[in-house]
N, C-alpha and C positions, 0 to 999 in steps of 0.2 A: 955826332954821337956824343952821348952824355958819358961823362965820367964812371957811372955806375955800370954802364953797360960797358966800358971797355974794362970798367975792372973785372966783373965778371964775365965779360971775350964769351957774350950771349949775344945773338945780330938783334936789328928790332924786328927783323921776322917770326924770329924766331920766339920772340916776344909775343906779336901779335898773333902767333897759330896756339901758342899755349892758351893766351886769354880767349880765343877765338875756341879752342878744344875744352878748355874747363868752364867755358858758359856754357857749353853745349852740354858736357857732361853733367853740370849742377843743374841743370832746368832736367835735363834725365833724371837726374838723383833726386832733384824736387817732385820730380814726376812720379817716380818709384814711392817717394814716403808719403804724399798725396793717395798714391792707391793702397799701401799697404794703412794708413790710415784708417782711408774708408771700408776697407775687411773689414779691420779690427772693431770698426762702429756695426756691422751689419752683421759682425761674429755677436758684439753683444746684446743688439736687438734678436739676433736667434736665441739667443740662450732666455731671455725673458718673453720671449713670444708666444700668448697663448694664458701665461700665469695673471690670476685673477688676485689682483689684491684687495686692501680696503675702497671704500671712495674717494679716499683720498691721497690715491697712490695710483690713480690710473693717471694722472695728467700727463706723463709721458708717454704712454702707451698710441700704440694706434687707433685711428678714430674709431672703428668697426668695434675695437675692445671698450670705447668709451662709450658708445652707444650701445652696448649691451644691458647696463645696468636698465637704462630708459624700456628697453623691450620688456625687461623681466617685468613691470610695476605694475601693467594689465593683469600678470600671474596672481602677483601680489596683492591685488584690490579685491579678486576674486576667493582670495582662499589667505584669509587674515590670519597673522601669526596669534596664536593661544596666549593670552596674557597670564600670570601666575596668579590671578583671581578665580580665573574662568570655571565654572563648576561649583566654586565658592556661594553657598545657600547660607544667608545671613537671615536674621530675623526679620526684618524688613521686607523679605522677597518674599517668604516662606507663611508671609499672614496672608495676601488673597488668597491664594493657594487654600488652606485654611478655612476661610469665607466661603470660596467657591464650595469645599466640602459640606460646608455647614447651611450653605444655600440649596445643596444640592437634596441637602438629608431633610429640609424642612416641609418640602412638600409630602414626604412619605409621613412623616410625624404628622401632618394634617391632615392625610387620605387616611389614617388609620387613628385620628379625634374623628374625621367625620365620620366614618362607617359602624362609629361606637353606638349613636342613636339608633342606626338602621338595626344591629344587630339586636340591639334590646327591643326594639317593635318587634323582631319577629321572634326572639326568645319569649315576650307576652306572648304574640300570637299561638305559640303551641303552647305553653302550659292552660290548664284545665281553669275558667271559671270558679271563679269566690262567689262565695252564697248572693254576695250583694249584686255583682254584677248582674249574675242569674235573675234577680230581683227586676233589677233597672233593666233591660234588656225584653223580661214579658211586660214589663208597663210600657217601654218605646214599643214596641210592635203591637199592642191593645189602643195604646193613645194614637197612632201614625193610622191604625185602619177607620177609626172612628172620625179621626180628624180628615180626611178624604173623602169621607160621604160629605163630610159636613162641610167642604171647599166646595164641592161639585153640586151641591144642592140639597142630596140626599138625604133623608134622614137618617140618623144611627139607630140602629137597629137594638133592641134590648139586647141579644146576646154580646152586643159590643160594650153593650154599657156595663153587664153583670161583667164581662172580662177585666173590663177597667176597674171596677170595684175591687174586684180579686186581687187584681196584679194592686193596687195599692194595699192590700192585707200582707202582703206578701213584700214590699218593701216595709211596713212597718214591722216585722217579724223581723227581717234582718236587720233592722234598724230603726228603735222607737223613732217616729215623727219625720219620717221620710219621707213618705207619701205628701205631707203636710210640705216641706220642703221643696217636694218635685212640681209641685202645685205653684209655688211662691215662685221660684224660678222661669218657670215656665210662662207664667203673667209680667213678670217683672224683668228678667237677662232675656236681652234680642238672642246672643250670643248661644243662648241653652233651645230659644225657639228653632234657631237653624238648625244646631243637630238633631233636633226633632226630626226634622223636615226633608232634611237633606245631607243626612248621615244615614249610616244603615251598618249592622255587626257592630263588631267591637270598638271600632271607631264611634260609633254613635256613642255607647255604651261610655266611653272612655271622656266625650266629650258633656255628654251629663251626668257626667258625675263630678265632672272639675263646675260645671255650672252650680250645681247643687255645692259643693264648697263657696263659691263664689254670694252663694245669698245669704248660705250662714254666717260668709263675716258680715252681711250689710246686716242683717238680721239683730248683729251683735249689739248696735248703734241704736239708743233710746232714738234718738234724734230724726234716724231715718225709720223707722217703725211709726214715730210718729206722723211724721209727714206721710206715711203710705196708708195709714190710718185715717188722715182727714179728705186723703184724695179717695180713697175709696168707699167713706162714709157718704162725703157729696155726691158721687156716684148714685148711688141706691137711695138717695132721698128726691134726687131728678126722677128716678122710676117712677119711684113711689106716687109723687105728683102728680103721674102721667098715668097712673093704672086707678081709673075712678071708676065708681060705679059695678052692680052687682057682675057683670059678663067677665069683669078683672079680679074676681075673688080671689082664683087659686094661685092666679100669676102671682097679686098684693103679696098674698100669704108665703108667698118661697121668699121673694124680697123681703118683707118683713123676717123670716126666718131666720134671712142670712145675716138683716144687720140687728138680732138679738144673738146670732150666736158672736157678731164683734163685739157686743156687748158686756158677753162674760170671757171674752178674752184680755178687754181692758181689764175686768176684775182679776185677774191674774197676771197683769201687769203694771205694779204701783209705778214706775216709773214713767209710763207714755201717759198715766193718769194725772202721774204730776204735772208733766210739760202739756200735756192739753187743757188743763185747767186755767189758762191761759189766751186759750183759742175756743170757748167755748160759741162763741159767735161764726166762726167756723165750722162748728160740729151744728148750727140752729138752734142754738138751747141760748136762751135770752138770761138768764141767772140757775142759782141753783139755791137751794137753803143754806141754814147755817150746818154744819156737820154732816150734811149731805153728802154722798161720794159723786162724780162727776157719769161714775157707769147707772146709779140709780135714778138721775137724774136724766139720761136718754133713754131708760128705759120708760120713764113714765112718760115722756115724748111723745116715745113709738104706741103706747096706749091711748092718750087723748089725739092725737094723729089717724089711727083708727078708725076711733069713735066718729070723730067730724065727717071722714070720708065716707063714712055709712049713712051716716046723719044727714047727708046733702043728699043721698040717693033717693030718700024715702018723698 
């Protein structure tokens, strides 16, 4: 026995049942603050269990709380947070928009340009006939009946021909040299022959009458008067050639007729007289004298021209 132990008159049993009793108690007592420990952890995971913090505050949490965020983001993709723009209509946005309106309005502005013509044809069509038209309108329906005998074979009939007579009295009443006009077009614009032919009402009406303006301006032009002047003079001097002997008298004499009445038409017009003085080899006429006018000078033509052709008969 050691010194210590007889000072303190403790056996070593008695030794050994204490350290033997207070291991036993301390692994107790480790046992006890081990479990009350783990209360105290599972008291304070109660108390936070369930509380939803930031993202960056779930790391301790249980995993079910951690994987909740992940669930919601399906939610979240489908029904996107409002950003503090959203509804915000800047200039930029708000011009197609704009366009679309101005595109949409364009085609009404062009159904109501187009409908502007239609409605003026038929604002014409009811108001009443101008003296002119009235005019133009019995000459197309006199000239259209005569000219249908005369496609078909037929010959025209004198009351067609007095009607056509009339109905040109009656364009030159409403308008000096009309008739003369309706005549010139009607040989010369294809465009006036058609509405002849295959126009009828006011449409016809409407369409020879822009023809009949149409020859007045050519009519205007020395240039082209002349040139319709030498085609139509060689015309009627081909006849002429062609109509011999006494059985062609009265045929000669209209042809003659017509190209002395060109003749005093040149006399009233110094200007195609000028430019033909030029082309007299054109018109047949080999010279002219000195002071001669070039209309005097196809008149004595059409006289010794005459005379030959009767002169070879005999």
């Amino acid at each position: 026995m050691s010194r210590t132990h007889r000072q303190t008159g403790v056996s070593s049993s008695c030794v050994l049942k204490c350290r033997t009793d207070s291991s036993l108690s301390c692994r107790d007592a480790h046992g006890d603050l081990a479990q009350d420990r783990g209360g105290d952890r599972q008291h304070r995971r109660s108390l936070f269990a369930g509380l939803r913090l930031g993202r960056g505050g779930t790391a301790e949490g249980p995993q079910q709380d951690r994987a909740s965020p992940a669930q919601e983001r399906p939610q979240t993709a489908e029904t996107p947070r409002r950003g503090m723009f959203d509804g915000l209509k800047l200039n930029a946005r708000s011009q197609p928009s704009q366009d679309r309106g101005e595109a949409s309005a364009g085609p009404v502005r062009e159904e109501g340009l187009a409908s502007a013509p239609a409605q003026d044809r038929q604002g014409g069509r009811l108001r009443p006939p101008s003296d002119m038209e009235r005019a133009v309108d019995r000459y197309a329906r006199a000239y259209d009946a005569a000219d249908r005998n005369a496609r078909q074979g037929v010959p025209i009939l004198e009351a067609q021909k007095r009607e056509i007579r009339a109905a040109g009295l009656g364009l030159d009443q409403a308008r000096p040299g009309t008739a003369a006009l309706m005549a010139s077009a009607l040989e010369q614009d294809p465009g006036t022959r058609r509405a002849m032919t295959e126009l009828s009402g006011r449409d016809r009406v409407g369409q020879l009458m822009a023809g009949m303006e149409r020859e007045r301006t050519a009519l205007a032009d020395p240039n082209v008067r002349a040139d319709r002047f030498v085609d139509r003079w060689q015309e009627l001097q081909g006849q002429h050639r062609q109509l011999r002997g006494w059985q062609h008298d009265k045929v000669r004499e209209k042809v003659e007729g017509v190209m002395r009445g060109m003749v005093k038409v040149l006399e009233r017009d110094p200007q195609v007289e000028s430019i033909l003085r030029n082309r007299r080899q054109d018109l047949g006429i080999g010279h002219t004298r000195q002071g001669e006018s070039l209309s005097h000078s196809m008149e004595q033509s059409l006289t010794r021209g005459r005379g030959r052709s009767m002169g070879l008969e005999r």
